[in-house]
N, CA, C and O atoms as a GROMACS GRO file, in nm:
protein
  432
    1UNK      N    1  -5.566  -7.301  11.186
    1UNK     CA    2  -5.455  -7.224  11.240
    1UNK      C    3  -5.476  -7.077  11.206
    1UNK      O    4  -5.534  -7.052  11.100
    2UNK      N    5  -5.439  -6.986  11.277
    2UNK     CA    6  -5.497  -6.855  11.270
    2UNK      C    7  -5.345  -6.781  11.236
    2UNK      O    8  -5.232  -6.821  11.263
    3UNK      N    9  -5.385  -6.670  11.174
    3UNK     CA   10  -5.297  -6.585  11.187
    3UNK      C   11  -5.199  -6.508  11.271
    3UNK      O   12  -5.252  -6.501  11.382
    4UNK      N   13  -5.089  -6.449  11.275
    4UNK     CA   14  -5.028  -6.388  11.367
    4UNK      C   15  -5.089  -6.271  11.351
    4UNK      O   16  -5.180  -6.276  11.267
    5UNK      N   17  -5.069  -6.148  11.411
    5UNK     CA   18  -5.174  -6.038  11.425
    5UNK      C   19  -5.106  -5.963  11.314
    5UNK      O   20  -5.187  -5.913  11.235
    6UNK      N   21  -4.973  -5.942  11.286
    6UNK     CA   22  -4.902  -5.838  11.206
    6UNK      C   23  -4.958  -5.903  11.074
    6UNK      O   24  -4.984  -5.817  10.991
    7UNK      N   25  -4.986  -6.047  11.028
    7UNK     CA   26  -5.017  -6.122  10.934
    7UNK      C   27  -5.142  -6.026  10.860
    7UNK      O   28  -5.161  -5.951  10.764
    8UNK      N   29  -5.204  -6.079  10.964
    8UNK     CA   30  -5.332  -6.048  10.997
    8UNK      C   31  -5.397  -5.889  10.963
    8UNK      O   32  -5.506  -5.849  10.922
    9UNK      N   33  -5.251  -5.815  11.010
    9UNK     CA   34  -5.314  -5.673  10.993
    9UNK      C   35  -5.258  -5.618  10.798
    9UNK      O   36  -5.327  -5.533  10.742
   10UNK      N   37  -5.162  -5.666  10.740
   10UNK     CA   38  -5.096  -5.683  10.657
   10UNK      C   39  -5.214  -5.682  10.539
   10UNK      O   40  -5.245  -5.600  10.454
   11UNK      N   41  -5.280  -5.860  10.589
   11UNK     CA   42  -5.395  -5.897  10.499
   11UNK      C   43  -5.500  -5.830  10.489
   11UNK      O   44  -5.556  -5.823  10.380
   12UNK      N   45  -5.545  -5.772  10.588
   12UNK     CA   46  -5.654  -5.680  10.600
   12UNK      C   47  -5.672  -5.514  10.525
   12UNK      O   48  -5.765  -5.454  10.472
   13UNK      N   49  -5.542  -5.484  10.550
   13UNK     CA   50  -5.489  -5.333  10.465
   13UNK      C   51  -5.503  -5.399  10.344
   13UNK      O   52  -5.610  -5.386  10.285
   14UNK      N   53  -5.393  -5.484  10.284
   14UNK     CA   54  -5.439  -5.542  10.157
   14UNK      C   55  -5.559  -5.534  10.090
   14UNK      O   56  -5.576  -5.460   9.993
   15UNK      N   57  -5.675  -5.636  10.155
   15UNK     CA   58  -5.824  -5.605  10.148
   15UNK      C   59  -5.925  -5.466  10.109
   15UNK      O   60  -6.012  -5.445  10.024
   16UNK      N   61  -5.862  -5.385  10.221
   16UNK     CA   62  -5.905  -5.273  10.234
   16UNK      C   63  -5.831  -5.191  10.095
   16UNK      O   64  -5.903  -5.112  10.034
   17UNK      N   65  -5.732  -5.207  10.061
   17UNK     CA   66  -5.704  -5.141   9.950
   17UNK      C   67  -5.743  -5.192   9.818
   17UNK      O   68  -5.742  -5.131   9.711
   18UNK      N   69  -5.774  -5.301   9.840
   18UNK     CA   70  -5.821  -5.379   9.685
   18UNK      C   71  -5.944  -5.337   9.665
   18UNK      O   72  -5.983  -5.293   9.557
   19UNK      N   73  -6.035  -5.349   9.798
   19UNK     CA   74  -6.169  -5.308   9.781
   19UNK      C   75  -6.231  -5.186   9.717
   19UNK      O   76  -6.327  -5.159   9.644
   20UNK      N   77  -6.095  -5.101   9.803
   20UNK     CA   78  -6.123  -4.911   9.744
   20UNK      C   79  -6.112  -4.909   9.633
   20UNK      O   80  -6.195  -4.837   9.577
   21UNK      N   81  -6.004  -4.987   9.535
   21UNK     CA   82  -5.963  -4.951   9.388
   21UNK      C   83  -6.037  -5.043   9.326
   21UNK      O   84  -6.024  -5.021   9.206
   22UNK      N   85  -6.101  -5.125   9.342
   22UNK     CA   86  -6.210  -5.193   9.280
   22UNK      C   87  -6.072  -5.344   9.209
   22UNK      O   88  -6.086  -5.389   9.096
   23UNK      N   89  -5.996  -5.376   9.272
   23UNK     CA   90  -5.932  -5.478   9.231
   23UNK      C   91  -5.927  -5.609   9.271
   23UNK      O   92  -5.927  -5.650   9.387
   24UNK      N   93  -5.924  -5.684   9.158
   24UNK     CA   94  -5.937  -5.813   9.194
   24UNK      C   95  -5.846  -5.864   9.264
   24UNK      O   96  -5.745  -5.794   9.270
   25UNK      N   97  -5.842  -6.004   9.346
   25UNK     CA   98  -5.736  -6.042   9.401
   25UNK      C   99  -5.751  -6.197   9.444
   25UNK      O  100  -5.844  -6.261   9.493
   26UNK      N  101  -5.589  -6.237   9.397
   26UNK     CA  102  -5.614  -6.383   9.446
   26UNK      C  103  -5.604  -6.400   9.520
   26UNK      O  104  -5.519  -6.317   9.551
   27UNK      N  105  -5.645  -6.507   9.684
   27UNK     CA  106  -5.615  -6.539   9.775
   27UNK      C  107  -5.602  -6.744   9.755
   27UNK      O  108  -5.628  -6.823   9.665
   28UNK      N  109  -5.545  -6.754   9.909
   28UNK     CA  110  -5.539  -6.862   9.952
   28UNK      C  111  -5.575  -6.885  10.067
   28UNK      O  112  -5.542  -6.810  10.159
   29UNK      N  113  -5.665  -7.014  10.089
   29UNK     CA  114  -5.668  -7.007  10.243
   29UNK      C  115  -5.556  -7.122  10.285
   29UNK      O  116  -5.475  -7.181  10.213
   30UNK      N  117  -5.582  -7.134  10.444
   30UNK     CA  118  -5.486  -7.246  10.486
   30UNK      C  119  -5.552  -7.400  10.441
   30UNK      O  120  -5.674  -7.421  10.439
   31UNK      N  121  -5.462  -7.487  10.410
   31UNK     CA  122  -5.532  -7.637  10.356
   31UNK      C  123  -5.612  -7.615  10.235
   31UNK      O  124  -5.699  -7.702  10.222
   32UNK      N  125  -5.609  -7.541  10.156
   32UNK     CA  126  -5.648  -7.503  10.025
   32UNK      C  127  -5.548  -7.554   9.895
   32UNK      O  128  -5.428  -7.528   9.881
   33UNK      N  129  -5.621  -7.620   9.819
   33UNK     CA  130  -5.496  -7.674   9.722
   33UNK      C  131  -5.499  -7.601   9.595
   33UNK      O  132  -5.464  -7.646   9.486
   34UNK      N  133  -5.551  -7.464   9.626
   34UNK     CA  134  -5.589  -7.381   9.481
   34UNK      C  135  -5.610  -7.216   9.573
   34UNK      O  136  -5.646  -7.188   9.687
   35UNK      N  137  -5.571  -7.147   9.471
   35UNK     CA  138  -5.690  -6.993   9.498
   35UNK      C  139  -5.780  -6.963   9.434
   35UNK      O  140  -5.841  -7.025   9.347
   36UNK      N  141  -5.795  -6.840   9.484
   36UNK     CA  142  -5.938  -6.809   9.468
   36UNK      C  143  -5.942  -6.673   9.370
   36UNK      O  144  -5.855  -6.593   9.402
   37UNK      N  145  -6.014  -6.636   9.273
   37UNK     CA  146  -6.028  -6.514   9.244
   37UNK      C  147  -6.108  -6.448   9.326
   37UNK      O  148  -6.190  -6.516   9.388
   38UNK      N  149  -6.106  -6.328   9.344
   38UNK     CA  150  -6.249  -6.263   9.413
   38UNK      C  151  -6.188  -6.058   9.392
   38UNK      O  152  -6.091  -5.985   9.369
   39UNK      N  153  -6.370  -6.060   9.430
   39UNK     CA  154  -6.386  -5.916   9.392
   39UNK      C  155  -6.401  -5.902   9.572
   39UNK      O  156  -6.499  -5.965   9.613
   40UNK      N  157  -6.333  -5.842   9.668
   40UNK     CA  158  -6.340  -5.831   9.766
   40UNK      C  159  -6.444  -5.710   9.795
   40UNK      O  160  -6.444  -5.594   9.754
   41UNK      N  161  -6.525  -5.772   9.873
   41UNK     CA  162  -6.643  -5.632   9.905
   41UNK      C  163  -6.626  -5.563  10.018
   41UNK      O  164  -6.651  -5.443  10.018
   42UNK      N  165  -6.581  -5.627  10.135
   42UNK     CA  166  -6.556  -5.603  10.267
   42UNK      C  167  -6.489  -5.678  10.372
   42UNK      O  168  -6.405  -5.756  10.328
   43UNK      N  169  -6.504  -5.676  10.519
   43UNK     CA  170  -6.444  -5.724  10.621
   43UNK      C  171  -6.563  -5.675  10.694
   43UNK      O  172  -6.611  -5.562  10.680
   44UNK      N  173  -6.620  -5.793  10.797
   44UNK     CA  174  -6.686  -5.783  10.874
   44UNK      C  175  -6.673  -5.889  10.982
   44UNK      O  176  -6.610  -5.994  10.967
   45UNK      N  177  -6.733  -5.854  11.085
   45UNK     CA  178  -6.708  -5.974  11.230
   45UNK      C  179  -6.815  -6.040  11.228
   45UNK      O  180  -6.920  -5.978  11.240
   46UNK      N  181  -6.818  -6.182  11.214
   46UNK     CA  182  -6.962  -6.288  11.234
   46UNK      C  183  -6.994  -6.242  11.337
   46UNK      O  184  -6.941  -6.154  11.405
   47UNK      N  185  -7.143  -6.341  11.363
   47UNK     CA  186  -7.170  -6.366  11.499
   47UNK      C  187  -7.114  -6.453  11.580
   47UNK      O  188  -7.132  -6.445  11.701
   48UNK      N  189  -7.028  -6.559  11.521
   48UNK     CA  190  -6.920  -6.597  11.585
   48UNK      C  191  -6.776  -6.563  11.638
   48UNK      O  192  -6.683  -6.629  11.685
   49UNK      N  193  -6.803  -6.405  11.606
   49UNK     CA  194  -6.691  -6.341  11.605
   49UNK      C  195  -6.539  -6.341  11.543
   49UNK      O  196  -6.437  -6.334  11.611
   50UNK      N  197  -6.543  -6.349  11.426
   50UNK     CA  198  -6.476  -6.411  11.348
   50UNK      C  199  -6.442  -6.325  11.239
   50UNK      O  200  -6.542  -6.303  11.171
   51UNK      N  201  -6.323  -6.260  11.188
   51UNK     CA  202  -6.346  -6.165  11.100
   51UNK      C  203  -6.348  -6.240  10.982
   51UNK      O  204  -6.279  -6.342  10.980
   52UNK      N  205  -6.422  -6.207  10.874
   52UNK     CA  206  -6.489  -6.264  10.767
   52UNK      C  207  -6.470  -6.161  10.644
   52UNK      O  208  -6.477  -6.040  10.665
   53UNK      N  209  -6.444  -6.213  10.515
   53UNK     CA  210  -6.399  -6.173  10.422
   53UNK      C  211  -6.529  -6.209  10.342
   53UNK      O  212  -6.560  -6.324  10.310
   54UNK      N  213  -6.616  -6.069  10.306
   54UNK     CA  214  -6.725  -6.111  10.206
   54UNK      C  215  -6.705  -6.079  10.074
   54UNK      O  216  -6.633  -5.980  10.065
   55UNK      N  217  -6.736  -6.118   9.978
   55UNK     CA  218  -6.647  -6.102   9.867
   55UNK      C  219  -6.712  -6.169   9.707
   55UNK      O  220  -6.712  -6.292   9.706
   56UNK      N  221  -6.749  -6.120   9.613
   56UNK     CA  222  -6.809  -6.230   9.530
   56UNK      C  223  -6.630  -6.292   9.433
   56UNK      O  224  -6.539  -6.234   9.372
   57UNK      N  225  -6.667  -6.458   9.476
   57UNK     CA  226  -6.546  -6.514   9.401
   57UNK      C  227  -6.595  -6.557   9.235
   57UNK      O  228  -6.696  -6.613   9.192
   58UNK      N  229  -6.502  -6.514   9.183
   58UNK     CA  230  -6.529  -6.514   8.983
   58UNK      C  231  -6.471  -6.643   9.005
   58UNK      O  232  -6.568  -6.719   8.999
   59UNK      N  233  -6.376  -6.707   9.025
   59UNK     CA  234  -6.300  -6.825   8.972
   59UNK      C  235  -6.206  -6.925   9.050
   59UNK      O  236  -6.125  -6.888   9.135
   60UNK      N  237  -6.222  -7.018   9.023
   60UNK     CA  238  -6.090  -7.069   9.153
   60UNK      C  239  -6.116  -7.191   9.235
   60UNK      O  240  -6.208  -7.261   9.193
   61UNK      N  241  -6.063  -7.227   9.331
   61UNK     CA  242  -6.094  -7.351   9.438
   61UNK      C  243  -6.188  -7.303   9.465
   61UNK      O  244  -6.217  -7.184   9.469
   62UNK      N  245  -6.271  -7.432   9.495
   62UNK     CA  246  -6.406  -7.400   9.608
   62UNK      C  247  -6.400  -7.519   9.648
   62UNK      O  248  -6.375  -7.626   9.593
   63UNK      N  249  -6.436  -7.476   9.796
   63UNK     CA  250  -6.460  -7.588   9.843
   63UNK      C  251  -6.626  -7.683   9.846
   63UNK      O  252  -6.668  -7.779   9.911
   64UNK      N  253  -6.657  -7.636   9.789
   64UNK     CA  254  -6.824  -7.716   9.774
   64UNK      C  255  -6.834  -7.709   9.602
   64UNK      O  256  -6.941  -7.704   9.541
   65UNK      N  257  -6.714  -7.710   9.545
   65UNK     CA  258  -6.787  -7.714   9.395
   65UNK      C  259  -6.827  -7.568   9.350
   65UNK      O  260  -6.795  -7.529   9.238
   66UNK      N  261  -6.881  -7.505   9.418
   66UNK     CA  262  -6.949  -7.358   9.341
   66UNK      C  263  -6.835  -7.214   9.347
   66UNK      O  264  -6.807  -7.134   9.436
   67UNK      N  265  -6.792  -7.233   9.211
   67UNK     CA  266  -6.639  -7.153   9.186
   67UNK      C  267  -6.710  -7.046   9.184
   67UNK      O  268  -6.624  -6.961   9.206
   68UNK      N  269  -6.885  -6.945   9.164
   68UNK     CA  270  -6.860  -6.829   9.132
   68UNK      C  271  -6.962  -6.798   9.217
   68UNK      O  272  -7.026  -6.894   9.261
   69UNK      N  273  -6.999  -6.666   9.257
   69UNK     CA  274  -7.074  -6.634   9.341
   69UNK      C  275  -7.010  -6.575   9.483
   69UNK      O  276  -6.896  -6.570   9.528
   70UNK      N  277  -7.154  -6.530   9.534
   70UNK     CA  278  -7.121  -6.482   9.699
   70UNK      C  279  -7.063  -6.579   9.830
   70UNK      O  280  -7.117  -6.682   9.871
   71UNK      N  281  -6.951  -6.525   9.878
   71UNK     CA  282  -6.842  -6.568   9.950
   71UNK      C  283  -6.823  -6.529  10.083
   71UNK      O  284  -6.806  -6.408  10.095
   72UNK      N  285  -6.820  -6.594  10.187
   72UNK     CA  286  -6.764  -6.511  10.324
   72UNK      C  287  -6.653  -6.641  10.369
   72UNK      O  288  -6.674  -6.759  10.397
   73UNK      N  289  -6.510  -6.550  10.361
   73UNK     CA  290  -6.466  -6.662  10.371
   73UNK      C  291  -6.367  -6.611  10.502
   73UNK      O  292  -6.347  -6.494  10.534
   74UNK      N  293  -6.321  -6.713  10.556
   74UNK     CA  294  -6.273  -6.678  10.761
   74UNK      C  295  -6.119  -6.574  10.650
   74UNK      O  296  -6.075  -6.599  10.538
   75UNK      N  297  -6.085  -6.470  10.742
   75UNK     CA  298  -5.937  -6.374  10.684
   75UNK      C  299  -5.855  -6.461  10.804
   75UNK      O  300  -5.742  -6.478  10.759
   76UNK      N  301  -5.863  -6.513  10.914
   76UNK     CA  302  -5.784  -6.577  10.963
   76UNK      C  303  -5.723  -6.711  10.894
   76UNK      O  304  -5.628  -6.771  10.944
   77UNK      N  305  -5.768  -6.740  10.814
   77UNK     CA  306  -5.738  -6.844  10.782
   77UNK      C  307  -5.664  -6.828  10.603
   77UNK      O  308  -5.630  -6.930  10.544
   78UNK      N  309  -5.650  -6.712  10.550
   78UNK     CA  310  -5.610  -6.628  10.483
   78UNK      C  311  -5.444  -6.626  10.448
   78UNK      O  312  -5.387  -6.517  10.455
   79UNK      N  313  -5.384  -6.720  10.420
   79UNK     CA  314  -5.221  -6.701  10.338
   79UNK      C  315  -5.158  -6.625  10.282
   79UNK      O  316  -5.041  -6.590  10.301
   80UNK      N  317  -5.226  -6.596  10.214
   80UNK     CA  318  -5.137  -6.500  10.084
   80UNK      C  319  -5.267  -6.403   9.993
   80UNK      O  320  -5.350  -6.443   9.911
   81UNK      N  321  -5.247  -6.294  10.037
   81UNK     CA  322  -5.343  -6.199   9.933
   81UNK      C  323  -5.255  -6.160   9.789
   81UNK      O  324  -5.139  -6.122   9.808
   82UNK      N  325  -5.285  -6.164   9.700
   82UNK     CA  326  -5.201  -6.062   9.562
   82UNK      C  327  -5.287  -5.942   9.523
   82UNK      O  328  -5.397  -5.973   9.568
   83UNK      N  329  -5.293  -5.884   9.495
   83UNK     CA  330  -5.403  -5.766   9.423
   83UNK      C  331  -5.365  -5.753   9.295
   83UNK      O  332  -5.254  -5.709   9.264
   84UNK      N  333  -5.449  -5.789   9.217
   84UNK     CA  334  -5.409  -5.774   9.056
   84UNK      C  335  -5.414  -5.616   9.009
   84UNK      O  336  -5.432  -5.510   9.070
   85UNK      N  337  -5.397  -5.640   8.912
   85UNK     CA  338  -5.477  -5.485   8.824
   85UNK      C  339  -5.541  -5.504   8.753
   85UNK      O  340  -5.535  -5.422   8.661
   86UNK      N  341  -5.635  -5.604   8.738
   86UNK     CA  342  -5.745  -5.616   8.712
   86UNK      C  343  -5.904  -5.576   8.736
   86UNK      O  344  -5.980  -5.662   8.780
   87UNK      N  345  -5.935  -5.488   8.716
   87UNK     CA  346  -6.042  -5.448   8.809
   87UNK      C  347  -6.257  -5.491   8.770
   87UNK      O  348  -6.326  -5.520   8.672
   88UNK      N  349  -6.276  -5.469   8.912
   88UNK     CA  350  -6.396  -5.491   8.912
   88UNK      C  351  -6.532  -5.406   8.923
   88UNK      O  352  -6.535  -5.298   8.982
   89UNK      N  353  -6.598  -5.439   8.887
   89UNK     CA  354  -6.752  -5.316   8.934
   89UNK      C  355  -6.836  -5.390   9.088
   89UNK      O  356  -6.860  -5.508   9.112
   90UNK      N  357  -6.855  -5.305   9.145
   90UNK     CA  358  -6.930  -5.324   9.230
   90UNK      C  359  -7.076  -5.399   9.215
   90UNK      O  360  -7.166  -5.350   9.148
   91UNK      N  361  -7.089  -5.514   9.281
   91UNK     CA  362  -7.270  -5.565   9.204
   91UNK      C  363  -7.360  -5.537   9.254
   91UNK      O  364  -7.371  -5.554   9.375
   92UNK      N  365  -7.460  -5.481   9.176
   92UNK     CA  366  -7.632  -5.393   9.211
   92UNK      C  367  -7.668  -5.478   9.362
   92UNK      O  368  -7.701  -5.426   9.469
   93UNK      N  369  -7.645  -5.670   9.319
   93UNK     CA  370  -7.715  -5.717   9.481
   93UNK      C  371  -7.641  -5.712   9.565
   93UNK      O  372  -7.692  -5.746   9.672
   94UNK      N  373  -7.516  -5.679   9.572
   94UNK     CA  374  -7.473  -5.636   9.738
   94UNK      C  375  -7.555  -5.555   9.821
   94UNK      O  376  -7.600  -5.441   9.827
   95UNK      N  377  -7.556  -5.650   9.875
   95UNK     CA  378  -7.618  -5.533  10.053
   95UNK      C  379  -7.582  -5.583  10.186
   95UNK      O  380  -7.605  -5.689  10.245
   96UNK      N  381  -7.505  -5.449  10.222
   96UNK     CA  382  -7.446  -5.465  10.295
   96UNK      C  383  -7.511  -5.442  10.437
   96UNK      O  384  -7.427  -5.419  10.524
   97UNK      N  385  -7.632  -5.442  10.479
   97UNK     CA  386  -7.764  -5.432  10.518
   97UNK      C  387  -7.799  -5.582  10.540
   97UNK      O  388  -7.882  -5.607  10.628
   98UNK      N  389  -7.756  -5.661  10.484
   98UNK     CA  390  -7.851  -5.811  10.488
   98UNK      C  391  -7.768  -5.833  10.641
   98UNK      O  392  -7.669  -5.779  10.690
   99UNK      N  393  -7.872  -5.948  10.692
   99UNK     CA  394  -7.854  -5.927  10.787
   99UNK      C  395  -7.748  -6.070  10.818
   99UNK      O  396  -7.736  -6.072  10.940
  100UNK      N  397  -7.687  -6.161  10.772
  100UNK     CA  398  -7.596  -6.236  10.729
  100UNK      C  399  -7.475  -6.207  10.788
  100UNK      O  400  -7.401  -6.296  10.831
  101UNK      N  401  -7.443  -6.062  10.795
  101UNK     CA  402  -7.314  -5.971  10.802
  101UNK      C  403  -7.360  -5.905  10.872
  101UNK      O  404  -7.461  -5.836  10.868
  102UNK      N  405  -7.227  -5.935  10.998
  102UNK     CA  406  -7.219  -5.921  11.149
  102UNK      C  407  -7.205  -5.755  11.142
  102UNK      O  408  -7.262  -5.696  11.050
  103UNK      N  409  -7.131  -5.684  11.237
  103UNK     CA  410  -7.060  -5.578  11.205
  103UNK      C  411  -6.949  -5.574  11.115
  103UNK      O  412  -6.858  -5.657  11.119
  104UNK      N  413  -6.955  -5.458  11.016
  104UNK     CA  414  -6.826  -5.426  10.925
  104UNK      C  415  -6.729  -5.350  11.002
  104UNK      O  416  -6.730  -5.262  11.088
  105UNK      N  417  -6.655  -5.412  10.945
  105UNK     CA  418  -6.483  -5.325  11.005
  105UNK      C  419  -6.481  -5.248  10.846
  105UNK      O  420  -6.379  -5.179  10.848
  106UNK      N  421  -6.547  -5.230  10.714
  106UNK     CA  422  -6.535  -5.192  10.618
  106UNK      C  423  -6.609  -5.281  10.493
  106UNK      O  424  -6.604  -5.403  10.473
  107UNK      N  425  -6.666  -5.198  10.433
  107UNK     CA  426  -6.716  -5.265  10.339
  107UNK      C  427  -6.746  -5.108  10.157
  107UNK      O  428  -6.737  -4.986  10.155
  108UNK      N  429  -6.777  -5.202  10.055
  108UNK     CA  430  -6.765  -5.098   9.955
  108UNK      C  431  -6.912  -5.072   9.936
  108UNK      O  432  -6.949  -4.986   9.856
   0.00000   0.00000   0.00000
């Protein structure tokens, strides 16, 4: 189930502001029985066209078992953002260059 667009645009500013201040933030997706920590890196469109939340997650639900590491997870499918004040550093292996990641609508 996808977002409504105001949802949608809400979550994304969110994003975009967590990213700038280097803050962590929990999310939820839809049918998720947990959140997620994550250091949000960006917003970009798959090649499925799909806006996508790349992000390394520290802690939390996963759905395959692997709670920490690199993340692209659908923002349509996206519930509830919080932004902590907790903050994060940017990591040396981001690249936002790989070719994985469609076009950015923003990235850090």
């Amino acid at each position: 189930m996808s977002l409504p667009y105001d949802n949608l645009e809400v979550i994304t500013k969110q994003l975009w502001a967590a990213a700038n201040s280097r803050s962590m933030c929990s999310v939820k997706l839809n049918d998720e029985n947990g959140y997620r920590i994550i250091h949000p890196h960006g917003i970009f469109m798959s090649r499925q066209k799909k806006l996508t939340i790349a992000c390394w997650q520290r802690s939390g639900f996963s759905e395959k078992g692997i709670k920490e590491g690199y993340k692209n997870l659908s923002l349509e499918k996206c519930e509830v953002v919080m932004v902590t004040s907790k903050k994060f550093y940017k990591r040396k292996d981001f690249n936002p260059k790989d070719t994985q990641y469609g076009e950015w609508l923003f990235h850090i």
